[in-house]
DOFIFI-720346 format. One record per residue: residue number from 0; x, z, y of N, C-alpha, C in turn. Coordinates in nm, 2 decimals. Each point is the difference from the previous one (the first is absolute). Example, Ala and Ser with C-alpha at 12.3 -4.5 7.8 and 13.67 -1.06 7.14 Angstrom:
# DOFIFI-720346
    k     nc1     nc3     nc2    cac1    cac3    cac2     cc1     cc3     cc2
    0    1.32    0.78   -0.57   -0.09    0.00    0.12    0.09    0.00    0.12
    1   -0.04   -0.07    0.11    0.09    0.00    0.11   -0.08    0.08    0.11
This chain:
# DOFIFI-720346
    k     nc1     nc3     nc2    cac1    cac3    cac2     cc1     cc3     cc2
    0    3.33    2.76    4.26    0.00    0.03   -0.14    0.11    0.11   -0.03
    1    0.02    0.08   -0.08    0.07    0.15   -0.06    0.05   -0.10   -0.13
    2    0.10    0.01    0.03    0.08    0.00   -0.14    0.03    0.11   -0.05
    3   -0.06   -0.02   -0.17    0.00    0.09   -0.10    0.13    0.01   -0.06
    4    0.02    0.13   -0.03    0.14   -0.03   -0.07   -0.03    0.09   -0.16
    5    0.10   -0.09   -0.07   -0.01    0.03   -0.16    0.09    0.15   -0.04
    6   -0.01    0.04   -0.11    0.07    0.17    0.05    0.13   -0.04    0.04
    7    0.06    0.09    0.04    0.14    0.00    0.08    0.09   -0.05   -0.10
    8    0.11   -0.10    0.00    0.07    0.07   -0.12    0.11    0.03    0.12
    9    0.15    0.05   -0.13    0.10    0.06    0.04    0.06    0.02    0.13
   10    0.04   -0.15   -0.01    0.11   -0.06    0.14   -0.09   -0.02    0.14
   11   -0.13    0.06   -0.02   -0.08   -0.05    0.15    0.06    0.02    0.13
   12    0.03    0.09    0.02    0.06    0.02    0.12    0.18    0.03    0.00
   13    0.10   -0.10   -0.09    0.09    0.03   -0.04    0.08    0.00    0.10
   14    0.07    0.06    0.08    0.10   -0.01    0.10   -0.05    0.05    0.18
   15   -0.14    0.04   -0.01   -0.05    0.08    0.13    0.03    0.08    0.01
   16    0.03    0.08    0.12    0.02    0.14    0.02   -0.18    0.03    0.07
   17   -0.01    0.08   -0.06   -0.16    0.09    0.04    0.07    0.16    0.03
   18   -0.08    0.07    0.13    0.06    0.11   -0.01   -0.16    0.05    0.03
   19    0.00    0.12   -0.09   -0.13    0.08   -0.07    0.03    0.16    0.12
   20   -0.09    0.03    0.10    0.01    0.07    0.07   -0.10    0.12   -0.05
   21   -0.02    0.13   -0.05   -0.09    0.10   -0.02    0.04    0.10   -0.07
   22   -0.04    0.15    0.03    0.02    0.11    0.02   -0.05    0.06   -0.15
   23   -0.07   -0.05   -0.10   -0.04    0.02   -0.07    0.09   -0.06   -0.16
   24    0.10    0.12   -0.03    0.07   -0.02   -0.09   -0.04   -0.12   -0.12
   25   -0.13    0.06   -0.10   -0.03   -0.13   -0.08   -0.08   -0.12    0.05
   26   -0.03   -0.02    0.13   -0.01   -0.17    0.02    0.12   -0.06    0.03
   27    0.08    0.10    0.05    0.11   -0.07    0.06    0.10   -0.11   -0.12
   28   -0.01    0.12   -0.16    0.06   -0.05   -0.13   -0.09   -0.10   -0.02
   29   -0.14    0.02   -0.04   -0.02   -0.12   -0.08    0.03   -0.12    0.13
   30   -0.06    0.03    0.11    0.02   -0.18    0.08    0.18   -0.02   -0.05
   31    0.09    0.12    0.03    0.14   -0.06    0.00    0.01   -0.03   -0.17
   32   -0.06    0.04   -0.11    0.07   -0.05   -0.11   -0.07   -0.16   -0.06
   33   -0.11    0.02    0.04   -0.10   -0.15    0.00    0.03   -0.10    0.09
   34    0.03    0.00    0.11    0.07   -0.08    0.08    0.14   -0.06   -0.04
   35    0.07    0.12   -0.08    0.16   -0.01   -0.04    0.00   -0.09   -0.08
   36   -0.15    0.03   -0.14   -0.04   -0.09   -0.11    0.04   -0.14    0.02
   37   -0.11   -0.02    0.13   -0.04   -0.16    0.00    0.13   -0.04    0.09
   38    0.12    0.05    0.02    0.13   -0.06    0.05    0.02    0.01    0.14
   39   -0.11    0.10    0.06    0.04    0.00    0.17    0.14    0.12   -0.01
   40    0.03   -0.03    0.16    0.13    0.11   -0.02   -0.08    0.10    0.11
   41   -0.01    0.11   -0.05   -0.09    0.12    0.02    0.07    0.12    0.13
   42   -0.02   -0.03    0.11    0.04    0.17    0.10   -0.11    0.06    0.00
   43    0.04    0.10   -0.01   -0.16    0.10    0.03    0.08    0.14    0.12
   44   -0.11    0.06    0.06   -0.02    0.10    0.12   -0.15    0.07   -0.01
   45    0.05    0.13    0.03   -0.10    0.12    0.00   -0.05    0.02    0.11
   46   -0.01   -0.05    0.07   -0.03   -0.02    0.17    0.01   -0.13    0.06
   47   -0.09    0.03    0.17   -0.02   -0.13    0.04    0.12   -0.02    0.06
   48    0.10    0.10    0.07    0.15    0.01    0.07    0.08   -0.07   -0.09
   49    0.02    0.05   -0.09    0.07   -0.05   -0.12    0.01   -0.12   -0.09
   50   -0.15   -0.07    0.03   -0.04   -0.11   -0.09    0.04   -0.06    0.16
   51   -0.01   -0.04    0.10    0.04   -0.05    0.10    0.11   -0.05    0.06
   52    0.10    0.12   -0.06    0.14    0.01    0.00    0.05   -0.10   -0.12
   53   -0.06   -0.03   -0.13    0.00   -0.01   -0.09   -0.01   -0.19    0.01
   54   -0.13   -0.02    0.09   -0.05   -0.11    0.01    0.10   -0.05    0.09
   55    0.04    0.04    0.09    0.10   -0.09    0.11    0.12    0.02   -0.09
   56    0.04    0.02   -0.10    0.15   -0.07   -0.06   -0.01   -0.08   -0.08
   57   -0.14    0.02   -0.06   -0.03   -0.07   -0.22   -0.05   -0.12    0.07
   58   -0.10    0.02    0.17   -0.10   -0.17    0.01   -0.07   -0.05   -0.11
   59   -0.06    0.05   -0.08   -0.08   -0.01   -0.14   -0.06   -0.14    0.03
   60   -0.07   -0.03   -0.12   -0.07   -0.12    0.03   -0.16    0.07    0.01
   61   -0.05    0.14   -0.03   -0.11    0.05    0.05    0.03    0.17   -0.09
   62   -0.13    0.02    0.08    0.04    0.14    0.00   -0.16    0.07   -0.05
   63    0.04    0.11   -0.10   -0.14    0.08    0.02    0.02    0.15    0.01
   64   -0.12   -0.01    0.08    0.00    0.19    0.09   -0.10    0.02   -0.01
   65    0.02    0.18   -0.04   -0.08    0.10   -0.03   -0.03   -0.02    0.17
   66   -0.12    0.05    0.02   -0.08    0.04    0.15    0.03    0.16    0.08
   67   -0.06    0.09   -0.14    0.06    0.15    0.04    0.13    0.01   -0.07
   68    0.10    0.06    0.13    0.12    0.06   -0.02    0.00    0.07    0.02
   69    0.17    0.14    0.00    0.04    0.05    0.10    0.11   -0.09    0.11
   70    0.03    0.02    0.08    0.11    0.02    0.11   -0.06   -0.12    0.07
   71   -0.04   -0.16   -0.07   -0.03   -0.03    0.08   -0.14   -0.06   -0.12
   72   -0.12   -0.02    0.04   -0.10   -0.04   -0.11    0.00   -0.20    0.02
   73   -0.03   -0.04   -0.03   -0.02   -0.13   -0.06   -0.05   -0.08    0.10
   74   -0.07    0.06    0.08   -0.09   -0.07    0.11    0.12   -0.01    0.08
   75    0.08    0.09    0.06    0.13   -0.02    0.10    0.08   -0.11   -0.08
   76    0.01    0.02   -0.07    0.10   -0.13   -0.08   -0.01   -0.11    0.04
   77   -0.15   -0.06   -0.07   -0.03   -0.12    0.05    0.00   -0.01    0.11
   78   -0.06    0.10    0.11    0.02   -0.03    0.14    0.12   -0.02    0.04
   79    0.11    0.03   -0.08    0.08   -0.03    0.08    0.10   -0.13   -0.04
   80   -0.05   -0.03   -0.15    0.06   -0.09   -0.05   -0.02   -0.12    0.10
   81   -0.18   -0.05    0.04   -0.08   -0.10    0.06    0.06    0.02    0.10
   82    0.08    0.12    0.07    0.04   -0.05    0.16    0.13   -0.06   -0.01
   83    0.08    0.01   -0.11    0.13   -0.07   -0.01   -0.01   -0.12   -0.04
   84    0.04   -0.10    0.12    0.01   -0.15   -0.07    0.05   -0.05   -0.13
   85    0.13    0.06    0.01    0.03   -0.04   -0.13   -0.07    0.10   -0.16
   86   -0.04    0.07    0.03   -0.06    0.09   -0.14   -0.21   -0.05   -0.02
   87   -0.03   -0.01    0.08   -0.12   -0.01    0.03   -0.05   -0.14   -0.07
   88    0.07   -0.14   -0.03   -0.06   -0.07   -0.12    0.02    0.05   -0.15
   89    0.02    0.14   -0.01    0.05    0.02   -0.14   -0.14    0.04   -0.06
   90   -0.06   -0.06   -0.08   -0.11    0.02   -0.08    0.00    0.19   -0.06
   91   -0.13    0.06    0.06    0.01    0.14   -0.02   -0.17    0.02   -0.12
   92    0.00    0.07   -0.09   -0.09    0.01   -0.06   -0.04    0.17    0.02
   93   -0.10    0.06    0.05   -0.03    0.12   -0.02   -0.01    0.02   -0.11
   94    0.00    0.16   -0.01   -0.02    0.08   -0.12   -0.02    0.17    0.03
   95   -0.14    0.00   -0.03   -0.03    0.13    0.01   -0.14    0.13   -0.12
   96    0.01    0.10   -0.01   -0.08    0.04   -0.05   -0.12    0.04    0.08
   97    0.03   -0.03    0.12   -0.18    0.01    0.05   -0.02   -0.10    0.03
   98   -0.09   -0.04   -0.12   -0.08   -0.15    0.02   -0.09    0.02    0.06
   99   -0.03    0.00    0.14   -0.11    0.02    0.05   -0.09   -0.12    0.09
  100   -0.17    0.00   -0.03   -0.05   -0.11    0.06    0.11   -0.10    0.19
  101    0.01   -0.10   -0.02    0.09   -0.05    0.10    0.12    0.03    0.00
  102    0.08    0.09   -0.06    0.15    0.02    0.03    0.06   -0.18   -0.05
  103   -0.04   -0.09   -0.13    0.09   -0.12    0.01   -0.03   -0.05    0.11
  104   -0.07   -0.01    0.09   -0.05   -0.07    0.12    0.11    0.05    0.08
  105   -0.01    0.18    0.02    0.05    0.02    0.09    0.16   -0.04   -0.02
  106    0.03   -0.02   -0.16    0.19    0.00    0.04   -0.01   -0.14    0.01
  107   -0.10   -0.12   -0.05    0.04   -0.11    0.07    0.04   -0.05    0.15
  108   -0.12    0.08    0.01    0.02    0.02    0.19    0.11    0.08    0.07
  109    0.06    0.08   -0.05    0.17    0.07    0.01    0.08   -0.13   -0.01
  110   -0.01   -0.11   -0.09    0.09   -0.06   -0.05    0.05   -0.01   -0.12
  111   -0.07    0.02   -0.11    0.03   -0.02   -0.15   -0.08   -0.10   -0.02
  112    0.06   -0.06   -0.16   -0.03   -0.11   -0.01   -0.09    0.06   -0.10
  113   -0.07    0.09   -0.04   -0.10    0.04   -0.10    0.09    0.14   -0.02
  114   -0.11    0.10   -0.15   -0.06    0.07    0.01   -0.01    0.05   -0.16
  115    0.12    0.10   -0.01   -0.06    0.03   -0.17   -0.01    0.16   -0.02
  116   -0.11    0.07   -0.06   -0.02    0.09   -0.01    0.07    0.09   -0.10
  117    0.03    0.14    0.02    0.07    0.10   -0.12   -0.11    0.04   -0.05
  118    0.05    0.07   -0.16    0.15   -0.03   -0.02    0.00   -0.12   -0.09
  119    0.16   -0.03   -0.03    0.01   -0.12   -0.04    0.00   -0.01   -0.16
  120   -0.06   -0.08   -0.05   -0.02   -0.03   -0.12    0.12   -0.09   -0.04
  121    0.05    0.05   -0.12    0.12   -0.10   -0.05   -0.07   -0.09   -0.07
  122   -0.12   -0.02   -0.05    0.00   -0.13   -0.09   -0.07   -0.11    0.06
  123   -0.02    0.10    0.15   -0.09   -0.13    0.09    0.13   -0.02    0.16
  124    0.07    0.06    0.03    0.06    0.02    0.09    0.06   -0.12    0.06
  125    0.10   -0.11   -0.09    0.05   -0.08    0.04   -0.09   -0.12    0.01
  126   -0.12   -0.03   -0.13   -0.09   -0.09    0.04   -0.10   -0.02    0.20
  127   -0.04    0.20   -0.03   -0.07    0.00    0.17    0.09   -0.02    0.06
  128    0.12    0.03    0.05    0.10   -0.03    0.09    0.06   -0.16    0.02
  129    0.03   -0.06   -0.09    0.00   -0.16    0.00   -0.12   -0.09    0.00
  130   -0.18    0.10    0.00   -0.08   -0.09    0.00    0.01    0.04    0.16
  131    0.04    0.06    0.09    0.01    0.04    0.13    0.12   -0.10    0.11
  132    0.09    0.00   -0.07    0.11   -0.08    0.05   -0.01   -0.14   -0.03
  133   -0.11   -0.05   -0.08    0.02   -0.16   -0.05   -0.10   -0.05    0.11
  134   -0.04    0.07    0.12   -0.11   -0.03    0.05    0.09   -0.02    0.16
  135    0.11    0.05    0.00    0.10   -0.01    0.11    0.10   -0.15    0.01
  136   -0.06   -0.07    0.13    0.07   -0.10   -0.05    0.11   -0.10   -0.07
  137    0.11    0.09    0.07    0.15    0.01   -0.03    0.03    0.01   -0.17
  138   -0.11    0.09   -0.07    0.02    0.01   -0.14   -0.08   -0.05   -0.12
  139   -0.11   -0.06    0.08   -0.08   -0.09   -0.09    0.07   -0.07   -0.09
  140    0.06   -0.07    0.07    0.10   -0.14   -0.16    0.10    0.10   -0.05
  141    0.07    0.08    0.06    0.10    0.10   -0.09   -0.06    0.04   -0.15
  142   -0.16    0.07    0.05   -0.03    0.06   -0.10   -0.16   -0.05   -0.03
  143    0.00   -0.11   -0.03   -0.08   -0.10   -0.03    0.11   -0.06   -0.16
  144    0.12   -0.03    0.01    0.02   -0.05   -0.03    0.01    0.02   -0.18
């Protein structure tokens, strides 16, 4: 069964650190100021090098990444997150503007835990994104609650 969740309020994610990895200046604001909204503490990175760098100090409680970058694109990321023991249970959500037939398949199979397409909508953004993560075990009762 999928637990449904009622709109977000404020404090949903009050005290997480999420780090928002993507090259594309306005997704990068709205995820970091909508995320900031609902009380996560927000790093973000313009790259896969960078969000990487970024991830091995912050250890977020999950992460979402753009797919195409420069320096390093999204796909290396995750590959390299999943080969590090300690980085590789961190719940990763893609995010890309080519929504193309199979790509959520294919980044499940990289190793993400789901799959949201650009660009991002502020008045739907945090609802798809937490109807995404309530589906991950670890955060079900968090954000159930």
């Amino acid at each position: 069964m999928v637990a449904r969740l009622n709109p977000p309020n404020r404090g949903v994610l009050y005290g997480w650190e999420v780090v928002v990895v993507d090259d594309d200046p306005g997704s990068l604001e709205v995820a970091r100021i909508l995320l900031d909204f609902y009380g996560a503490n927000v790093s973000t990175a313009v790259n896969g090098q960078e969000g990487l760098d970024l991830i091995c100090s912050v250890r977020p409680r999950f992460i979402v990444t753009d797919l195409s970058m420069p320096v390093m694109d999204g796909w290396e990321l995750i590959k390299r997150l999943k080969a590090d023991p300690v980085l590789a249970p961190i719940p990763i959500i893609a995010l890309t503007a080519h929504a193309m037939l199979g790509d959520r398949e294919k980044a499940i199979a990289a190793g993400c835990h789901n799959y949201m397409s650009k660009p991002l909508t502020p008045s739907t953004f945090m609802q798809d994104l937490l109807q995404l993560l309530i589906i991950i075990p670890e955060f079900t009762e968090a954000l159930s609650a």
